[in-house]
VOGU-3710 file (C-alpha; in Angstrom, 3 decimals, decimal comma):
1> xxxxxxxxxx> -18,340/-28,420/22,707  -16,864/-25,586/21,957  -14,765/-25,611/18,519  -10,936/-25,743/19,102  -9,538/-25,328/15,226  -6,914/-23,099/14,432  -8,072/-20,259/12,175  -5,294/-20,145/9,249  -3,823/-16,856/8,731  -3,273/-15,089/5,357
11> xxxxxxxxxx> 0,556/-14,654/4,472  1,354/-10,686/4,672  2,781/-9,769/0,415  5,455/-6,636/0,477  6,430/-5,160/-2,632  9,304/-3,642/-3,098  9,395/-0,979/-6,362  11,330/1,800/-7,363  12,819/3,298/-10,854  16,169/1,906/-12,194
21> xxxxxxxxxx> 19,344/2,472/-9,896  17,438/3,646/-7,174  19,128/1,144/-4,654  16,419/-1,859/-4,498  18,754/-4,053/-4,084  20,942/-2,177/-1,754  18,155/-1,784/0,748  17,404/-5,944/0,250  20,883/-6,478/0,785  20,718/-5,000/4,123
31> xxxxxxxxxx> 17,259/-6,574/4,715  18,106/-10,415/3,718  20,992/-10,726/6,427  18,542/-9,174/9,453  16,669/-11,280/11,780  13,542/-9,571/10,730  13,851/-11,372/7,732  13,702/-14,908/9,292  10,666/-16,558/7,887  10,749/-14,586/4,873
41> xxxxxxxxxx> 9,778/-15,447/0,879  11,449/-13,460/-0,956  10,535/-13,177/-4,857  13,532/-10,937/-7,331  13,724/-11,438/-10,770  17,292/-13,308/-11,269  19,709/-13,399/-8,821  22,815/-12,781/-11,059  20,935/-9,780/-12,492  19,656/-8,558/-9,234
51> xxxxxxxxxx> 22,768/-8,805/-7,837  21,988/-9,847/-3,803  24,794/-10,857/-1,602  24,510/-13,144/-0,274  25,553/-16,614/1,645  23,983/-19,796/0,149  23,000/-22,323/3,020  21,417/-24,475/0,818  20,218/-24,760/-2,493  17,029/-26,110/-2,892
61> xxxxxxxxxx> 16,535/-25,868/-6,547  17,841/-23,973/-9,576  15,300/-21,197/-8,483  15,493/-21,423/-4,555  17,811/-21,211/-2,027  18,256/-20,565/2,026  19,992/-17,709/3,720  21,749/-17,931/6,496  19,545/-15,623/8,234  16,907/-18,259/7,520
71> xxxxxxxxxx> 14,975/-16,328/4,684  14,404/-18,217/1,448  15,488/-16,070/-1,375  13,145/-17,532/-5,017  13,944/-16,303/-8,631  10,663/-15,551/-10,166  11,677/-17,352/-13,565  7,930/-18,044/-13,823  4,568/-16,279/-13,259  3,965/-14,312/-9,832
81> xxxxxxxxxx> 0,911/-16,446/-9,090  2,896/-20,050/-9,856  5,692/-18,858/-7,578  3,793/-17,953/-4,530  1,663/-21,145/-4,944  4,916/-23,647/-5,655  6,500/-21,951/-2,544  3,852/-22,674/-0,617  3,227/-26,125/-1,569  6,601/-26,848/-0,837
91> xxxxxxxxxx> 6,682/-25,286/2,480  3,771/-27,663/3,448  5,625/-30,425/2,107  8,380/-29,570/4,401  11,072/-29,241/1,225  11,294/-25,323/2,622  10,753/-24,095/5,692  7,799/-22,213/6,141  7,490/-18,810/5,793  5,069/-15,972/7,897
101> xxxxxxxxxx> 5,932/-12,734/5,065  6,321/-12,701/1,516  8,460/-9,271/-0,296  8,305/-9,126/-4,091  11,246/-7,343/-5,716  10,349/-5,380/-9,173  11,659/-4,565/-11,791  12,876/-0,748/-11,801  10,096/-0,261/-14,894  7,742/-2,684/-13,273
111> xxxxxxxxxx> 4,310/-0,796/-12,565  3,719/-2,095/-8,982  -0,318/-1,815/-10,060  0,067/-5,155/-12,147  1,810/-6,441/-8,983  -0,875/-5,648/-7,120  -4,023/-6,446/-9,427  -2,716/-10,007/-9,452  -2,563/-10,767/-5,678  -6,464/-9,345/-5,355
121> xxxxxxxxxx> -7,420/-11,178/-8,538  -6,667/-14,626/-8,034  -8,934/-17,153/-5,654  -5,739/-19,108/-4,765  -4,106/-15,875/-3,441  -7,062/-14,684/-2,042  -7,178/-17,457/0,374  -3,461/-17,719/1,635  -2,384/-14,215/0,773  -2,847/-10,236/1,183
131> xxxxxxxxxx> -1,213/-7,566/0,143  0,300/-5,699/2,743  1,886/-2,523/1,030  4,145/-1,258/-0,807  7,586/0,825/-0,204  8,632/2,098/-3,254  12,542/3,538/-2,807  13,430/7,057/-4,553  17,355/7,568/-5,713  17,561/10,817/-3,882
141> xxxxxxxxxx> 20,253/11,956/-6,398  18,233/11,501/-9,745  14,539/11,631/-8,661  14,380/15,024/-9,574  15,189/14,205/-13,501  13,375/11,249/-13,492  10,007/13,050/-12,208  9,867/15,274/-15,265  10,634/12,458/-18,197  9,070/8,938/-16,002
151> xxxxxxxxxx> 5,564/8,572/-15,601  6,627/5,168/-13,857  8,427/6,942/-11,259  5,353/9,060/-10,618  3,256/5,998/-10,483  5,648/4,379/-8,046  5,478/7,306/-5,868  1,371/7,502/-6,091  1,103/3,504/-5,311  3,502/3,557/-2,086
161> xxxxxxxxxx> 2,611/2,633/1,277  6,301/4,435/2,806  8,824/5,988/0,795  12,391/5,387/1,200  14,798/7,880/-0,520  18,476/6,881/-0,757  21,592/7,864/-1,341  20,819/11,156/0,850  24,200/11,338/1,348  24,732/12,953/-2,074
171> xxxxxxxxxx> 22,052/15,983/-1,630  21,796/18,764/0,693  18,860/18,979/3,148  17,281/21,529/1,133  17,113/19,351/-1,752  16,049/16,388/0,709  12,900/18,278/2,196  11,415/19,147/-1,898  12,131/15,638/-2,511  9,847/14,833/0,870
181> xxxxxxxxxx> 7,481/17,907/-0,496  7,048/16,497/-4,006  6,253/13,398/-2,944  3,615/14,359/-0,431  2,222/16,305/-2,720  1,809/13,189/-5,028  0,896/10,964/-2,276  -0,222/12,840/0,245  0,178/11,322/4,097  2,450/8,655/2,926
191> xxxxxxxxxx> 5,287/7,845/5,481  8,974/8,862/3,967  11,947/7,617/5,562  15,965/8,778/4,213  18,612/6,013/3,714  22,353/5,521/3,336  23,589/2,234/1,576  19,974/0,771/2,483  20,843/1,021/5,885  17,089/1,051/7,394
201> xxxxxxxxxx> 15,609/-1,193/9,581  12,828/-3,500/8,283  10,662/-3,075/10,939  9,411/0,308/8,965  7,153/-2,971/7,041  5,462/-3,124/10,344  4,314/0,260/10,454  1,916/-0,354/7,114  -1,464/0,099/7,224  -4,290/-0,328/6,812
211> xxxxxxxxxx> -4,551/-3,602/5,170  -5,640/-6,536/7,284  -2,954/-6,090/9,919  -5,216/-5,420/13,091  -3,133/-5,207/16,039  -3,151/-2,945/19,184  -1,600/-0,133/17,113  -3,988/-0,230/14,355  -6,022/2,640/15,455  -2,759/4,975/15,247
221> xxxxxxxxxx> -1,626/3,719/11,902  -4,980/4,495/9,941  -4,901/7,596/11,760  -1,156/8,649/10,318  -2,372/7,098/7,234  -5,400/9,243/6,819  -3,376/12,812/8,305  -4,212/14,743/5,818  -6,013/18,612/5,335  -9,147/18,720/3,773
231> xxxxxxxxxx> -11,708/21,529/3,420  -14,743/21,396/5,945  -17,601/20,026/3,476  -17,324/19,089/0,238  -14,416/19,028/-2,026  -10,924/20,678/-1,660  -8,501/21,987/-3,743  -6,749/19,308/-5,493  -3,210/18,577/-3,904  -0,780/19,734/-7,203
241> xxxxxxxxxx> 2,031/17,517/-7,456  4,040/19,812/-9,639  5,175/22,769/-7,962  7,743/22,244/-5,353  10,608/24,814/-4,045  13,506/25,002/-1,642  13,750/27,695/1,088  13,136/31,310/0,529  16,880/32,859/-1,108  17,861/29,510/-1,815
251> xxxxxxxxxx> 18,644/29,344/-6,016  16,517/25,658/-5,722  14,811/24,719/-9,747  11,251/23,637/-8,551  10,755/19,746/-8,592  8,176/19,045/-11,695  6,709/15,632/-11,800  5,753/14,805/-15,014  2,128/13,311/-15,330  -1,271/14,026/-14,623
261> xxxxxxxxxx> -1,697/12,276/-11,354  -3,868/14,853/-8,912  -5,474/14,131/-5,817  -8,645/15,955/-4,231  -10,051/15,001/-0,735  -13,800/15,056/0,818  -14,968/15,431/4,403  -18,608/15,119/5,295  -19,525/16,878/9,466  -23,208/14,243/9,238
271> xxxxxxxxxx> -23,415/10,056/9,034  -23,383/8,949/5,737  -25,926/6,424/4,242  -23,383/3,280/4,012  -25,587/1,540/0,728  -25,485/4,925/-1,241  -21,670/5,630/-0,349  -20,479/1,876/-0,982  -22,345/2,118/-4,619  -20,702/5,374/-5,341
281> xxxxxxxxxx> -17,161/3,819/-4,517  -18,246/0,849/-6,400  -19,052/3,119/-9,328  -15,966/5,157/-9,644  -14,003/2,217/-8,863  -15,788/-0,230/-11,642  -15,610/2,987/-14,036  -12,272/4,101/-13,608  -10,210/0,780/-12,518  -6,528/1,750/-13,168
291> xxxxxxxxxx> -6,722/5,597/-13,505  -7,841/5,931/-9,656  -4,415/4,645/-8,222  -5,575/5,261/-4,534  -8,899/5,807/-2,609  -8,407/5,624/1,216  -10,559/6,997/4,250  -12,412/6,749/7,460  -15,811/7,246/7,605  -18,761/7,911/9,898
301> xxxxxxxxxx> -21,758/5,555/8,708  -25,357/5,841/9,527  -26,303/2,771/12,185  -22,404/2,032/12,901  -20,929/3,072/16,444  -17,617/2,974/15,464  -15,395/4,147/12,440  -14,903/2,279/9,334  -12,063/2,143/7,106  -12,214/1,888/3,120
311> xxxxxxxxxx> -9,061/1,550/1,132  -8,730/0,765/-2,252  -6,243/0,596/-4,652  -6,320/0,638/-8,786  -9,540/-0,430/-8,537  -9,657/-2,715/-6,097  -11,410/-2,407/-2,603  -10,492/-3,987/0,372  -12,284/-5,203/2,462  -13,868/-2,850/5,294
321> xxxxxxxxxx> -13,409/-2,759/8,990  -13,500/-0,659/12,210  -11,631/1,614/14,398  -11,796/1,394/18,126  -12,528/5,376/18,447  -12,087/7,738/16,310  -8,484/9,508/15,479  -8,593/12,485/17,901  -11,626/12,241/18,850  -13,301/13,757/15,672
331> xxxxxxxxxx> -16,154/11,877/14,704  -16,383/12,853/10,702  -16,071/11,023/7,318  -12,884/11,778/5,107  -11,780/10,303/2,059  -9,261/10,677/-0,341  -8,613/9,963/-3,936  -5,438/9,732/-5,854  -6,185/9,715/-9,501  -4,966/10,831/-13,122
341> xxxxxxxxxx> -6,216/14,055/-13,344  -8,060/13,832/-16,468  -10,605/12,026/-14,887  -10,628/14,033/-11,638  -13,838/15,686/-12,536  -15,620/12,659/-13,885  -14,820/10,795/-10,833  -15,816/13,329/-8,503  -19,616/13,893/-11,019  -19,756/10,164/-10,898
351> xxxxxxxxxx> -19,401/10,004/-7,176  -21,965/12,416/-6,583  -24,116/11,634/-8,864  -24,410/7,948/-7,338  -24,599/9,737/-3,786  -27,253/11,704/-4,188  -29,474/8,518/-6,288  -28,046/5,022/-6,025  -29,532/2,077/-7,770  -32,104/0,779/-5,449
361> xxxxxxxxxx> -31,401/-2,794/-7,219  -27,825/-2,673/-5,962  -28,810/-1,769/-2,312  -28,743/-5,690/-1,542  -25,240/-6,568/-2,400  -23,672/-3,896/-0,316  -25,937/-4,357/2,389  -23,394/-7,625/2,852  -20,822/-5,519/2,802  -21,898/-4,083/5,825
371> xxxxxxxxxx> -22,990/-6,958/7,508  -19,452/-7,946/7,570  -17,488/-5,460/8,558  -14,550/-6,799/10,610  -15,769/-5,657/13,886  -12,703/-4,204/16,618  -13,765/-6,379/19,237  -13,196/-9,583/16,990  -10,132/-8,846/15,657  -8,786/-8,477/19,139
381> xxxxxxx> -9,714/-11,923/19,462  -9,753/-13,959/16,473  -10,035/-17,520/17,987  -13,497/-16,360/19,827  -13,804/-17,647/23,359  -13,002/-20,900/22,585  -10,381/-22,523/24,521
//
């Protein structure tokens, strides 16, 4: 007999950050009243203070209520982890109707790291959720300011999955484009998209990646996600986020971001040894927690046919998995770190150090690591051959 159970799958977690005024709420405005939004959980802070329009088709509780569009709309009056498990015991119960995506509004000074530390820290989550990225929106028409005196802003930028700048009907396109450059050079390869009254679609949340959203266009989304320039061997240059200009003869200040957020990149031409490179990650990871924002990459591992993806983020590392084929057709590890650049160099002695000479005694627990690795052909069939 073969075994006919439905595998239960995790609920995709958006979050949704960005400094004060820079049109949140606009853009969830817009996003609340679509039909993308049907089946939706979405978490703000108050809804007086937030601010949403919107039309009440029923109210559930003092803290929940149902769109029209058929979204649920929660104030997080609580903790994030007792709101995501009371909304989900009530959607079993039937008192809500159930809901396939969850988006978390911040606060404008909210560090989206805390955010995410608490979905990947708490077995409950673990088991029903994932994090799924996060858009963090720029206010075209102030980002400039706020780069130089906000380390928040900068951390918002260095944490985001896409970018949305608004109000780009208030700059020029010269101002637009060192907005785009500044960011990039923060977080570089991240997706940027420019908005009016948050008038975007929300199908931009489909275009994340990669977390655990394996679908047929997987292969191209880690591939966008890891487009980035790196030297040959070894380490590059460090991508400065702090010097950005407009056009030759254009009288453009350059765009200064305030912090010490760097980035540096590797790429390795040979197979790496999996158990040495998975205890150097491990290392800088364990070491360095909340000062290496990002670490994403795909790599070429010793005894593995097909690429692997790594991703982590402020410390935490998801879990691995494969690639069809290889982006392009270039069979070659690269990885890239996003980190406060004060530890830059101990990260990057750390790293090697643990390459070159891992602990033999850890070599066991990542060996399971490898073992399971999500493999492509399984994730285009999750329910087996069962039928």
């Amino acid at each position: 007999m073969t075994d006919n159970s439905i595998v239960e799958e995790k609920i995709p977690v958006n979050i949704i950050t960005g400094f004060l005024g820079s049109g949140k709420t606009t853009l969830l405005n817009h996003w609340v009243n679509s039909i993308e939004f049907k089946d939706t959980l979405v978490l703000i802070n108050e809804f007086g203070d937030v601010g949403l329009d919107h039309e009440l088709v029923e109210s559930v509780d003092s803290s929940v209520v149902l769109l029209q569009s058929g979204c649920i709309c929660c104030s997080l009056q609580g903790a994030l982890v007792d709101s995501l498990v009371t909304n989900l015991i009530k959607a079993e119960r039937g008192e809500i109707p159930k809901f396939k995506r969850v988006i978390i509004e911040t606060t404008g000074l909210a560090d989206p790291a805390g955010v995410i530390s608490t979905l990947n820290g708490d077995d409950y989550l673990l088991d029903h959720y994932y994090h799924d990225g996060t858009i963090t929106v720029l206010d075209g028409a102030n980002i400039r300011d706020q780069l130089k005196k906000q380390y928040e802003a900068v951390k918002q930028i260095a944490l985001a999955d896409i970018i949305i700048v608004s109000k780009t009907d208030m700059i020029d396109s010269d101002e637009l484009d060192s907005i785009y450059e500044a960011a990039q050079k923060i977080n570089p390869s991240v997706k940027i998209y420019p908005a009016v009254k948050g008038n975007l679609s929300p199908n931009i949340l489909f275009e994340v990646g990669p977390y655990k959203d394996h679908d047929a266009a997987y292969d191209k989304k880690v591939s966008s996600w890891i487009s980035i320039n790196t030297t040959s061997n070894g380490f590059a240059s460090s991508f400065r986020p702090a010097t950005v200009s407009g056009n030759v003869g254009v009288a453009k200040q350059k765009i200064i971001a305030h912090s010490d957020i760097d980035s540096f990149a590797l790429e390795f031409e040979t197979p790496l040894e999996p158990l040495a490179l998975l205890a150097a990650l491990s290392a800088v990871t364990t070491q360095y927690g909340d000062s290496l924002l990002r670490l994403k990459g795909i790599l070429d591992l010793k005894d593995q046919d097909k690429p692997v993806v790594v991703h982590g983020v402020v410390g935490n590392l998801y879990p691995l998995s494969e690639l069809h084929s290889w982006p392009q057709g270039q069979k070659k590890s690269k990885l890239v770190f996003i980190c406060r650049k004060s530890v830059l160099e101990q990260i990057k002695h750390m790293f090697n150090e643990v390459m070159s000479d891992p602990e033999s005694a850890s070599k066991a627990y990542y060996q399971s690591m490898i073992d399971n690795i999500e493999r492509a052909d399984d994730l285009d069939n999750p329910y087996g051959n069962s039928y």
